[in-house]
C-alpha positions in Angstrom: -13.8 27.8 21.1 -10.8 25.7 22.5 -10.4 22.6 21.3 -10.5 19.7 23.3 -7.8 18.4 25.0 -7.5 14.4 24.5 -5.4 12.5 27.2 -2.9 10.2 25.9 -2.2 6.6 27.0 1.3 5.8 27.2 1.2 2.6 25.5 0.7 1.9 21.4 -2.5 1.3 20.2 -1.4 -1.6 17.5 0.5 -4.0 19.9 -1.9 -6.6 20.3 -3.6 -5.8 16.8 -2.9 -8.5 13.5 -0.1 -7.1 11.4 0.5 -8.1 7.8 3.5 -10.2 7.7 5.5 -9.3 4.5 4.4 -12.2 2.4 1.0 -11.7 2.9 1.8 -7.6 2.6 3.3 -8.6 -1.4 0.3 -11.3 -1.8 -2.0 -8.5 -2.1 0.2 -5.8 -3.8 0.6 -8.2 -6.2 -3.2 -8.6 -6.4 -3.8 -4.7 -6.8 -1.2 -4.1 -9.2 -3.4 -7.0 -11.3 -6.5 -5.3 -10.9 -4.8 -1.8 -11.8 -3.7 -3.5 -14.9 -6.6 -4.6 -15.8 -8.3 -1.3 -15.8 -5.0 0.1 -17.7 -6.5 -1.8 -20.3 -9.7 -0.4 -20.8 -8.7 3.6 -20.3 -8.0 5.8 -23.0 -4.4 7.8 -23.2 -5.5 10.4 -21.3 -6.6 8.5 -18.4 -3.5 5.9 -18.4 -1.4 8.5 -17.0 -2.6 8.2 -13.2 -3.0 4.4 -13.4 0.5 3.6 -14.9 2.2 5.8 -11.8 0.3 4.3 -9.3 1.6 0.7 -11.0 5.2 2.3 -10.9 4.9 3.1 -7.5 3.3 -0.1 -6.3 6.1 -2.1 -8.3 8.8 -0.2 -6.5 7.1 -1.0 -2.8 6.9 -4.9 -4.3 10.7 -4.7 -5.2 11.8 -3.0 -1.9 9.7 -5.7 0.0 11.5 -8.1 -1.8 14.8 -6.9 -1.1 14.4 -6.4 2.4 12.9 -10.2 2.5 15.9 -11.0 0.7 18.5 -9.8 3.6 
């Protein structure tokens, strides 16, 4: 069975959609990386291991919003 062939616009689909503007973008990492935290707390060692790398990597996409802000 052939798949269907889908016709493509030549124009972007997110032009005239609502973008996060950085602020807002860090506003609620910021927020998630709270909430993260706060279930840090309450996992045992085993557990902690997922949660503290997905902290890690949303502090690093905090920081390198920051220092593009910063430019």
């Amino acid at each position: 069975m052939a798949e269907e062939q889908i016709e493509q616009i030549p124009l972007s689909d997110w032009t005239d959609q609502d973008l996060l503007t950085n602020e807002l973008a860090e506003s609620l990492l910021e927020k998630e990386i709270e909430q993260e935290e706060t279930t840090l707390a309450s996992l045992g060692e085993a557990e902690a291991a997922p949660v503290r790398r997905r902290i890690a990597a949303m502090r690093s996409a905090q920081e390198s919003a920051r220092a593009r802000r910063s430019k």
